[in-house]
Each structure stands twice: as C-alpha cells, then as structure tokens.
Rosetta silent file (secondary structure, phi, psi, omega in degrees, C-alpha in Angstrom):
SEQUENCE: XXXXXXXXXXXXXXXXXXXXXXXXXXXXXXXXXXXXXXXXXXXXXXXXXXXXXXXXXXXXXXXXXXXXXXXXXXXXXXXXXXXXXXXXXXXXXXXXXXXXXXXXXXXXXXXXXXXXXXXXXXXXXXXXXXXXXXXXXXXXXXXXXXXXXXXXXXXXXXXXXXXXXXXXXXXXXXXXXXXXXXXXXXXXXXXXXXXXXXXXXXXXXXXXXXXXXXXXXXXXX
SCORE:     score description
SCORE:     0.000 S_00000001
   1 L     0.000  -46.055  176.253    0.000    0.000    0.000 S_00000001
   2 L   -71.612   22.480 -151.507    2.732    2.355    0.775 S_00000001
   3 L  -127.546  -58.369  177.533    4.668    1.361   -2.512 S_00000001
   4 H   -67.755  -36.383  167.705    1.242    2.652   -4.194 S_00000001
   5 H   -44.054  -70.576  171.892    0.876    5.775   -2.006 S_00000001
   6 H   -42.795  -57.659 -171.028    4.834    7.094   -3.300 S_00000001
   7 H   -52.943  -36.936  177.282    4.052    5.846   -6.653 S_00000001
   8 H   -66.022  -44.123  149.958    1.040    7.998   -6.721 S_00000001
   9 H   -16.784  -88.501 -176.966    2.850   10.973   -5.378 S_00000001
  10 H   -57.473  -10.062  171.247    5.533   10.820   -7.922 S_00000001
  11 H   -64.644  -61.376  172.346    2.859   10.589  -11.061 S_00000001
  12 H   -10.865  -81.328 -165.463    1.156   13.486   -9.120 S_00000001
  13 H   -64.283  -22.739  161.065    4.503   15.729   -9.159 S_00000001
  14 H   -61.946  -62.809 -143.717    5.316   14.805  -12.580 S_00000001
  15 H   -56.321  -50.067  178.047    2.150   15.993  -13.916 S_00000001
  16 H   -34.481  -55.672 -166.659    2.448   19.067  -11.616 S_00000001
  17 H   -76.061  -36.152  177.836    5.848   19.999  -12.896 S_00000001
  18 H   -67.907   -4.307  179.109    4.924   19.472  -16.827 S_00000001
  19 H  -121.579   34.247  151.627    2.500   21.661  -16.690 S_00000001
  20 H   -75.586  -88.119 -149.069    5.033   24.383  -14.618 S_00000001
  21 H   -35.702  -47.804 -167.242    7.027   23.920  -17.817 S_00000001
  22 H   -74.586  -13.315  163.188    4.492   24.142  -20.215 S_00000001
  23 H   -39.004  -76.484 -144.601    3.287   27.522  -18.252 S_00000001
  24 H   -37.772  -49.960 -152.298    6.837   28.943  -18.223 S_00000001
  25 H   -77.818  -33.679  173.197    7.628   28.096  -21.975 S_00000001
  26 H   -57.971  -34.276  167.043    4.109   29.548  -23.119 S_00000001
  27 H   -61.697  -58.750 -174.982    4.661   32.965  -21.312 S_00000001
  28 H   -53.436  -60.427 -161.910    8.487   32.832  -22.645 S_00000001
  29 H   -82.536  -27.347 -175.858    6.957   32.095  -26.323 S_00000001
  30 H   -97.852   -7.918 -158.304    4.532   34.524  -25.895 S_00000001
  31 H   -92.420  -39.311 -169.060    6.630   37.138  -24.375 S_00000001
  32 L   -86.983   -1.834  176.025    9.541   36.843  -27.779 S_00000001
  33 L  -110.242   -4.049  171.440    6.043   36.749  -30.454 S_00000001
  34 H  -100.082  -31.779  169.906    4.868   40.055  -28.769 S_00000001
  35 H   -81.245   -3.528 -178.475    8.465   41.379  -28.863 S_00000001
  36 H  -104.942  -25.369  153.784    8.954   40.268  -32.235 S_00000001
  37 H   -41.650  -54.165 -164.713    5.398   42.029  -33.206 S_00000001
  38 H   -85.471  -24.127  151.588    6.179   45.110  -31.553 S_00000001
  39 H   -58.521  -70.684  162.592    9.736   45.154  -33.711 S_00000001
  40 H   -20.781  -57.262 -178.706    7.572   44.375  -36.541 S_00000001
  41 H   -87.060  -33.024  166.759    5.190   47.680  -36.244 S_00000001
  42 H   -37.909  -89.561 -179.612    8.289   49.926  -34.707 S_00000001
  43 H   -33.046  -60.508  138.463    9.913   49.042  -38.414 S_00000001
  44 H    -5.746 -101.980  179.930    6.619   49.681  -40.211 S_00000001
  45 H   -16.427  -64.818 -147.644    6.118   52.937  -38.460 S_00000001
  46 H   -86.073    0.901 -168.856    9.981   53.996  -39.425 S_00000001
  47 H  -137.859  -16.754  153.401    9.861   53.176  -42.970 S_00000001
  48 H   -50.843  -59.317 -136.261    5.993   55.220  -43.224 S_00000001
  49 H   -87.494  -33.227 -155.160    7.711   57.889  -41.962 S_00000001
  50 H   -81.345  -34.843 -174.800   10.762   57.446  -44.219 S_00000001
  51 H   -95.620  -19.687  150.865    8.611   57.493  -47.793 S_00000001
  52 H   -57.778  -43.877  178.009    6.110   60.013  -46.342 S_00000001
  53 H   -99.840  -21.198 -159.298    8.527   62.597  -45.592 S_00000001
  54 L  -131.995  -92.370 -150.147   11.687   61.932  -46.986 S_00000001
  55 L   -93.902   21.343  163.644   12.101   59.549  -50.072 S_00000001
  56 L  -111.082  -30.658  155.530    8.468   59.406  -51.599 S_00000001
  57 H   -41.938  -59.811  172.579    8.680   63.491  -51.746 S_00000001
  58 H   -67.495    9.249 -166.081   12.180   63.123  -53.693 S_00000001
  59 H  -108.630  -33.626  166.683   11.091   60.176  -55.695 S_00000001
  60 H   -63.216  -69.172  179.919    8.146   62.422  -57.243 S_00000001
  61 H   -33.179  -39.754  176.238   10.376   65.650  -57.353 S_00000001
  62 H   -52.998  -44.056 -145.076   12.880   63.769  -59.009 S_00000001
  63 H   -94.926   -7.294  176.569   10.936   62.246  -61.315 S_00000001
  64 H  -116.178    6.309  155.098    9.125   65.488  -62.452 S_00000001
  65 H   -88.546  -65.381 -152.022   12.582   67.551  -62.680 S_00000001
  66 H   -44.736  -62.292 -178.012   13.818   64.412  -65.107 S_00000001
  67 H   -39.276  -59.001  168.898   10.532   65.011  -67.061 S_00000001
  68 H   -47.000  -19.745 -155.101   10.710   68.968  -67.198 S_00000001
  69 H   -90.046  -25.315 -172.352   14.354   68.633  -68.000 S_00000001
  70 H   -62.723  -40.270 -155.597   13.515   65.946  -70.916 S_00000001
  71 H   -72.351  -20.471 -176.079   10.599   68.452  -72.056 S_00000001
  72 H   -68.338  -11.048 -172.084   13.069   71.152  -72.045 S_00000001
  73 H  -109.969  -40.851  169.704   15.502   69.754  -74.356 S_00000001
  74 H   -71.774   -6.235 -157.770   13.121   68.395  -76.515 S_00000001
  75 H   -99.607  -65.298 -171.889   11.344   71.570  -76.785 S_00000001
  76 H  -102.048   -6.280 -163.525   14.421   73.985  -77.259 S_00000001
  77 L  -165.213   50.381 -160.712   17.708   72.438  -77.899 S_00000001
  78 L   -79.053  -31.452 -161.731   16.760   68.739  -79.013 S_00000001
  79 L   -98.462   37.705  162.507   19.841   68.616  -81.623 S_00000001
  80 L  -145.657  161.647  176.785   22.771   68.817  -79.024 S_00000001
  81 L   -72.700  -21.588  175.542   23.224   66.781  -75.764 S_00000001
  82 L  -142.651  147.839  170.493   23.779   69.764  -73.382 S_00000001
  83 L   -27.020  -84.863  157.095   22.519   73.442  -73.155 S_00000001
  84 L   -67.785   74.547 -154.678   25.560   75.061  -72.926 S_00000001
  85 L   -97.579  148.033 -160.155   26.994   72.711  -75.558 S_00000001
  86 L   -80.256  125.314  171.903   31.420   73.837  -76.067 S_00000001
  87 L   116.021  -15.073 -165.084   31.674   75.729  -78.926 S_00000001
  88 L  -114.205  152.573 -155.336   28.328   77.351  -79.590 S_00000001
  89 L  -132.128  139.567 -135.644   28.396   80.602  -78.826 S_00000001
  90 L  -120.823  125.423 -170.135   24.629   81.111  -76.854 S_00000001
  91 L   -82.159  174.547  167.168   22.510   84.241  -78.243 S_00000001
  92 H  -113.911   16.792  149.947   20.958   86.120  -75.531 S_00000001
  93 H  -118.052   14.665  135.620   17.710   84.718  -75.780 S_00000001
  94 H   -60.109  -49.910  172.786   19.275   81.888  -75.360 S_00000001
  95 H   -56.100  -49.430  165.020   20.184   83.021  -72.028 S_00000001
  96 H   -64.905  -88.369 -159.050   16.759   84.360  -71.210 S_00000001
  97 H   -25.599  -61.658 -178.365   15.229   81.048  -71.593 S_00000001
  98 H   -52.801  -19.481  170.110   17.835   79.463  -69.183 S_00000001
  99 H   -49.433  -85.567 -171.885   16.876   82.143  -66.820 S_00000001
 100 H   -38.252  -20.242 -149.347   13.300   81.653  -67.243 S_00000001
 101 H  -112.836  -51.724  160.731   13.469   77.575  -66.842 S_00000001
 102 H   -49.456  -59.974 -148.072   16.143   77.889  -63.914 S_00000001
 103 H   -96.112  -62.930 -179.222   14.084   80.426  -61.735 S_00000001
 104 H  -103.999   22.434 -169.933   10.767   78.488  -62.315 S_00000001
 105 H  -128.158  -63.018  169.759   11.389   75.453  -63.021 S_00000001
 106 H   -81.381  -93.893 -161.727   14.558   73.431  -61.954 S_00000001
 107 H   -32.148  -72.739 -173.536   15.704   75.724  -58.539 S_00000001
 108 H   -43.399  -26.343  161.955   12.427   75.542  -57.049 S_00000001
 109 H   -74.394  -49.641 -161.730   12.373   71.530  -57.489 S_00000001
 110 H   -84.882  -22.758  141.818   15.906   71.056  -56.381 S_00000001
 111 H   -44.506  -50.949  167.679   15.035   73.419  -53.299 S_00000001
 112 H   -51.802  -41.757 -168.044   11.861   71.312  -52.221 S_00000001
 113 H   -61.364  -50.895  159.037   14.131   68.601  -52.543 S_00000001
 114 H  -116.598   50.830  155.965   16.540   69.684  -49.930 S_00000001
 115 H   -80.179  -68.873  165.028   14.037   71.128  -47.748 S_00000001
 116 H   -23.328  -57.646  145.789   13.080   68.049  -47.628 S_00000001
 117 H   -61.950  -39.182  178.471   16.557   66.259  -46.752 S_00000001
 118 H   -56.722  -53.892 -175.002   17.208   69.114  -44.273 S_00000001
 119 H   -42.272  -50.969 -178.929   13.982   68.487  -42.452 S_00000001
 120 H  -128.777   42.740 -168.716   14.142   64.959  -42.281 S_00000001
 121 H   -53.709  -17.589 -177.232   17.991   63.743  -42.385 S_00000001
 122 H   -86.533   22.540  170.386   17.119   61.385  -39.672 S_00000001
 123 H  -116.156   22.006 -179.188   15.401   58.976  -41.977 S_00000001
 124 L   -86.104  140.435 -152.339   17.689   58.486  -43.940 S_00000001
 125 L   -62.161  -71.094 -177.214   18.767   54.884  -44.929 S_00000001
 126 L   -44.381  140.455 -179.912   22.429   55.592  -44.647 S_00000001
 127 L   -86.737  -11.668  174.111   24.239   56.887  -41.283 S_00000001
 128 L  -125.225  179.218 -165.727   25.616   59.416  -43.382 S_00000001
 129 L   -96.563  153.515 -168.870   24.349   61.590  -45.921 S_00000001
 130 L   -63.334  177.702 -167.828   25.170   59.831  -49.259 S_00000001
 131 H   -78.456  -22.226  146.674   27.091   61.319  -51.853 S_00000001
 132 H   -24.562  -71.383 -140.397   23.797   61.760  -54.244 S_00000001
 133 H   -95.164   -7.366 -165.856   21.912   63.986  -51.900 S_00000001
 134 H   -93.298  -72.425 -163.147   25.254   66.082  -50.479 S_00000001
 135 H   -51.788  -30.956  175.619   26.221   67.469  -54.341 S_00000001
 136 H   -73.323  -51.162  173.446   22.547   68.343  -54.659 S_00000001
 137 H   -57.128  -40.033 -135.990   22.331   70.451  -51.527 S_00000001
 138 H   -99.895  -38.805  174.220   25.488   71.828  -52.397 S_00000001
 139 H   -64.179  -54.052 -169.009   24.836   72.359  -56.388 S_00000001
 140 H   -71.412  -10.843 -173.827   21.124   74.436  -55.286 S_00000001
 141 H   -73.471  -39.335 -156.853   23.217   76.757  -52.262 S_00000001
 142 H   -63.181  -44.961  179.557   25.919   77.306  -55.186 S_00000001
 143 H   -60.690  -32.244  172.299   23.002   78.436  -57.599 S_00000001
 144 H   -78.257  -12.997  148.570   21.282   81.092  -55.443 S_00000001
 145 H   -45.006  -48.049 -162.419   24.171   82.578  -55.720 S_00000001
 146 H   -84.853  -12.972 -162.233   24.140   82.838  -59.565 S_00000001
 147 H   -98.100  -22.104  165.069   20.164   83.282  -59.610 S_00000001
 148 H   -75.261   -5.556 -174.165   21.419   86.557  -57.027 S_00000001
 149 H   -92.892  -74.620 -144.538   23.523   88.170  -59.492 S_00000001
 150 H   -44.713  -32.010  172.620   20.556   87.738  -62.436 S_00000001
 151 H   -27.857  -52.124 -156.003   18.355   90.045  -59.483 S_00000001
 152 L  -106.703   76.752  175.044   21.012   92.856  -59.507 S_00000001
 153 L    -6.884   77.576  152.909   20.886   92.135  -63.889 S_00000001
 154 L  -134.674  104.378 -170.689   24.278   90.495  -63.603 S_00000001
 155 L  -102.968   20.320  170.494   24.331   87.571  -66.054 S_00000001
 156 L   -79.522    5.366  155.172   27.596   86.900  -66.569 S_00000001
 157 L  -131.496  119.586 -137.624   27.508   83.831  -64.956 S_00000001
 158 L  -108.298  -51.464  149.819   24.867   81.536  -66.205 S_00000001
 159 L    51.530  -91.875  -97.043   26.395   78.150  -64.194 S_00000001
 160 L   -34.424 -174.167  169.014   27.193   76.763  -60.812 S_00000001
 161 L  -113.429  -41.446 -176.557   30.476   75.496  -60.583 S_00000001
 162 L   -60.486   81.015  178.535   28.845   72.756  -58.691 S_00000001
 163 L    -1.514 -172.375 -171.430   27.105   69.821  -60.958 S_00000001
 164 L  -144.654  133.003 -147.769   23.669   68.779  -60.708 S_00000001
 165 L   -86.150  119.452  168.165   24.410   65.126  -58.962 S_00000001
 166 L   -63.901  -28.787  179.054   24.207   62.729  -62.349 S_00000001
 167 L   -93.509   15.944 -164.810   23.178   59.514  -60.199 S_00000001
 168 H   -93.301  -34.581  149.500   20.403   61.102  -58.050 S_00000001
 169 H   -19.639  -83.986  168.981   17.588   59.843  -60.055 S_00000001
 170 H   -25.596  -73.615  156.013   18.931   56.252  -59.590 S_00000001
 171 H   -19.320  -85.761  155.425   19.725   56.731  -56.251 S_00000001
 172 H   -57.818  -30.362  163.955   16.314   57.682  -55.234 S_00000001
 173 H   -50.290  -61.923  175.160   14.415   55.263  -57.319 S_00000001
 174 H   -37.350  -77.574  -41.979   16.844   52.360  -55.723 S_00000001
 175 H  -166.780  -54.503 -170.356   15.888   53.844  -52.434 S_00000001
 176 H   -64.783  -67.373 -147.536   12.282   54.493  -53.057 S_00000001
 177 L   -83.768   -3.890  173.571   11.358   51.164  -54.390 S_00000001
 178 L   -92.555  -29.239  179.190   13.618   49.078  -52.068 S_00000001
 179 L   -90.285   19.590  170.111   11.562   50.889  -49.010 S_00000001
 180 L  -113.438   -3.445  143.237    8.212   50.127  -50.866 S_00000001
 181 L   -51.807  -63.799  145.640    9.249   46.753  -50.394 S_00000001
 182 H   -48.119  -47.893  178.294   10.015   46.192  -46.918 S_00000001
 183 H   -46.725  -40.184  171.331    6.571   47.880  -46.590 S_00000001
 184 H   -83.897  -17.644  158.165    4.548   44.858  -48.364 S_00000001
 185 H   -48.382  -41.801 -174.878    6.377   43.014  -46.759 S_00000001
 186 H  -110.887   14.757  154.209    5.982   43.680  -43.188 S_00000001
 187 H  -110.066   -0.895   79.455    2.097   44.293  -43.842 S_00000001
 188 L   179.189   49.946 -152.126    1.927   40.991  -45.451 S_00000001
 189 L  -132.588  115.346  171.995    1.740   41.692  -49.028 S_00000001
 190 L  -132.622  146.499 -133.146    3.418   40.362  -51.656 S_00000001
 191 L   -76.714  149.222 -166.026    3.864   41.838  -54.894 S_00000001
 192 L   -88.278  162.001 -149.516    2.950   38.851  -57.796 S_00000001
 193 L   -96.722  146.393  171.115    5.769   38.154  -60.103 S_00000001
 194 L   -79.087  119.080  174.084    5.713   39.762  -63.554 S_00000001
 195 L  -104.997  124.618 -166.355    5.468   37.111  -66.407 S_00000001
 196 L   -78.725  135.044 -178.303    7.624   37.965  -69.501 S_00000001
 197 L   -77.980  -52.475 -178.450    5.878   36.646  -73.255 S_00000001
 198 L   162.648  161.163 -153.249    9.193   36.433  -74.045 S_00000001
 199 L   -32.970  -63.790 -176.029   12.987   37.621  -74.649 S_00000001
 200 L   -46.907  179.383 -118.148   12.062   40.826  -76.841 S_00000001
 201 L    26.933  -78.775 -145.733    9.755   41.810  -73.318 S_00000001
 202 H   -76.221  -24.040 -149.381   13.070   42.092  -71.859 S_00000001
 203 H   -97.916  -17.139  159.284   14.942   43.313  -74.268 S_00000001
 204 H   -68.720  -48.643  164.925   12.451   46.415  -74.592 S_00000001
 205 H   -56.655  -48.914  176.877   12.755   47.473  -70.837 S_00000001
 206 H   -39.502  -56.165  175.455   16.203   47.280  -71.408 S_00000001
 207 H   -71.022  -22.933  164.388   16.306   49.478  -74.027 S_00000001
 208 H   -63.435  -47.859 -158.079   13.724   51.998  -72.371 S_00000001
 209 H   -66.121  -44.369  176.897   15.835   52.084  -69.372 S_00000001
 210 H   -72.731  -96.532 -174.078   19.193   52.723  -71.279 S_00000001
 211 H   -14.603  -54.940  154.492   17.197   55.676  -73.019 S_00000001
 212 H   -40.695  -50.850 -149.018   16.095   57.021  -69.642 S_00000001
 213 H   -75.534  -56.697 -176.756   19.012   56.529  -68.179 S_00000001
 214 H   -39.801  -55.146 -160.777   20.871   58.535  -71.226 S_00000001
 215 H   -56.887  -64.660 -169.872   18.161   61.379  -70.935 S_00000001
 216 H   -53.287  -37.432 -179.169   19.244   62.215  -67.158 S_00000001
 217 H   -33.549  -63.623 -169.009   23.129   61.636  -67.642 S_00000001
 218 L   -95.286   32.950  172.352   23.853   65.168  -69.081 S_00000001
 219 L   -63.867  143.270 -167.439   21.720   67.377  -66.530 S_00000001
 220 L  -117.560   -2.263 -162.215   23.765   70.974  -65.909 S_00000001
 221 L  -133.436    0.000    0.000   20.127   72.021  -63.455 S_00000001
C-alpha cells in the first residue's frame, strides 16, 4: 500500500511539474512573439515615416525635374546633348530662356528637394548623408548665388560650378522602391511576379531604361 501511495505521489509531481514547464515556456513564447510584433510595427512605423517625408517626396520631385528637364531639351535644344553645348556661342535669348526655366522650373524643385533632406535627415537609410543627396544640396546653395547676381541684372555667370548630382535619379528610385518593399512586406503583401511573353519583353525594358538613363546623364540644373 505504501509502494502505491509514493508511486502515486511521484505521477502526481510529474504531472504538476509538466505543466510548470508548459506555463513557463508559453509565457516565454509569448513574451519573444509580442516582442517580435512590436519590432515588426516599430519598423513599419519607421519606414511610413521614411517614404512620407523623406524619399516618396524626392522620388516624385525627381521624377518630375527628369521630365521637365527631358521636355526642355526636346522643346528647345533637341539637336545637341547639353545646353551650354562647347563651342556654340549662346545668343541672348538663349540666355533668357535658361533664366526663365532655372528660376521656375529646376531651382524651385531642387530646393523642395533639400528642404526636404534638411527636415528629415534622420530617416535616412544611410548613417551618413550619401554622396547623391550632399552634391545636390550643395549644387542648389551654389546656384542662389548665380540666380542673385541675375536680381542685380548680372548675367555673366549663367552656371554653378557645382554639378547637378548625375546619379540622383537612380539613387532615389533604388531607395524608393527598395523601401516600398520592406513595406509589403511587413504588412503581409506580396507583390505577384511579372510574367515575360518572351525575350524581346526584356529586351524592350532594357532598351527603355538605357534611353532614360541617357536622358538624365547630361543634366547641368
């Protein structure tokens, strides 16, 4: 009788302790899926923030400077690759246009743009700021200079000495469309794969893309 009495005990206290364990490890399991949830919307949140304010403003502004800049070239100067092309000796209503195009057209985009970066450098993918988005602040401060002498009618510098950043298109696109990723992604959405008819499909994006790409290459704004 006493042999059964211990034996019962000891079932007893097993059972007792597996379902200690299976407490502990269900709290423990539930406590690392609520912290991995709460990483989960924390990331979410930060990459809202990052294409509302920072890199879905430059990915339109970009993409509607590229356009203006294509219509501008196709409009006025279509048979040379740049404005101020070496050798051609630029009329002065030639000049006046570039005024006119500069002052309402390009400066005011590349100014939103790094209003934009100023405002919200701390979303930026990068711990520093990349080399894209630095020559663009630094190419529109160089230009209000040159748009202050046309004020006081001093055109003899037409200019910056500071480029118009040749990769910044790219850049933001890369940028844009890699954070519109993570986003279906961590909301659970995923985008369905495109199916190609067949090589000439591919070989046409290719060739738009090289054209695009070409169009942007020789921006002086």
């Amino acid at each position: 009788m006493l042999e059964g009495i211990v034996g019962w005990l000891s079932q007893s206290g097993n059972t007792a302790t597996s379902a200690i364990v299976t407490g502990v490890a269900g709290f423990i399991a539930k406590g690392i899926y609520d912290l991995q949830v709460q990483r989960r919307k924390e990331k979410l949140e930060r990459i809202n923030q990052q294409l509302k304010l920072l890199y879905g403003p430059l990915y339109s502004l970009s993409a509607a400077s590229g356009l203006a800049w294509k219509e501008f070239q196709e409009n006025y100067w279509p048979d040379r690759q740049t404005f101020f092309s070496e050798g051609r000796k630029m009329r002065p209503g030639d000049l006046a246009l570039w005024r006119l195009w500069m002052r309402s057209v390009f400066q005011p985009i590349n100014e939103a743009m790094c209003e934009a970066i100023e405002k919200n450098s701390e979303l930026l993918i990068e711990n520093d700021v990349p080399t894209e988005l630095s020559e663009l602040l630094a190419h529109t401060e160089v230009y209000k200079t040159v748009i202050a002498r046309w004020d006081a009618e001093d055109y003899s510098e037409h200019l910056a000495s500071f480029n118009y950043p040749s990769e910044l298109e790219a850049y933001v696109n890369r940028c844009f469309l890699s954070l519109k990723e993570q986003q279906r992604k961590l909301i659970g959405y995923r985008v369905p794969a495109v199916k190609h008819s067949g090589a000439g499909d591919t070989d046409t994006q290719a060739s738009a893309q090289a054209s695009l790409a070409s169009t942007f290459t020789n921006r002086e704004v």
